[in-house]
C-alpha positions as CSV (number, residue, x, y, z in Angstrom):
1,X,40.4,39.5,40.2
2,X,39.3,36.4,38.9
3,X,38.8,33.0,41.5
4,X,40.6,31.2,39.7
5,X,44.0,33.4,39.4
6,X,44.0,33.7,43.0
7,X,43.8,30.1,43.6
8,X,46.7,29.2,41.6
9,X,48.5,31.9,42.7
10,X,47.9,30.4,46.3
11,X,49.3,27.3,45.6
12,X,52.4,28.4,43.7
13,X,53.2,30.6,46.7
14,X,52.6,27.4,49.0
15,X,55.2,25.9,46.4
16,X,57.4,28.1,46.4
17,X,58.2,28.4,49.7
18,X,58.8,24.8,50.1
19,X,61.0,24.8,47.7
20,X,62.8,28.4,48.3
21,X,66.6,28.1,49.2
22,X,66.8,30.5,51.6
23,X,64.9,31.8,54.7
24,X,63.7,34.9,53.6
25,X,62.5,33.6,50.0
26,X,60.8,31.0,52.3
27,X,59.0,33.9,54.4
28,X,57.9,35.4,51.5
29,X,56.3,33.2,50.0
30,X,54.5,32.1,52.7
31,X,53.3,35.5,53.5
32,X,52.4,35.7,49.7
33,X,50.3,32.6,50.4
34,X,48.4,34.1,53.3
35,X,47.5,36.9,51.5
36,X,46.0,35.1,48.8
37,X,44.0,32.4,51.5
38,X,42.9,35.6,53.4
39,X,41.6,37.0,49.6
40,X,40.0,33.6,49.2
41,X,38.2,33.4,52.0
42,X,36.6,37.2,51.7
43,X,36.2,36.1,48.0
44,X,34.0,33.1,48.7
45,X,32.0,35.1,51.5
46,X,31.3,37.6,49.2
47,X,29.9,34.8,46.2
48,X,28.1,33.2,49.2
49,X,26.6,36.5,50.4
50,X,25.6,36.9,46.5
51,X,24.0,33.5,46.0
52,X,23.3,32.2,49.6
53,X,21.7,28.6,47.6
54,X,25.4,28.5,46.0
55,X,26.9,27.2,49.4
């Protein structure tokens, strides 16, 4: 999947939960988020692992 995608997708599940009306909208959206910080950060070790002058 593309960087980018995942990144936005981050931060509209970050929004979404703070917005969400209800307690389990709320959790999932924060567990959405986590997923998508946890695939960021193995993303960006894998580009860094790739091009070590990168970082």
């Amino acid at each position: 999947m593309d960087f980018d995608y995942i990144r936005r997708r981050h931060a509209l599940s970050l929004t979404l939960a703070t917005t969400a009306m209800s307690r389990e909208a709320r959790y999932a959206h924060r567990s959405l988020a986590r997923a998508y910080a946890d695939r960021i950060e193995t993303m960006g070790r894998s580009l860094a692992l790739l091009d070590p002058q990168a970082s």
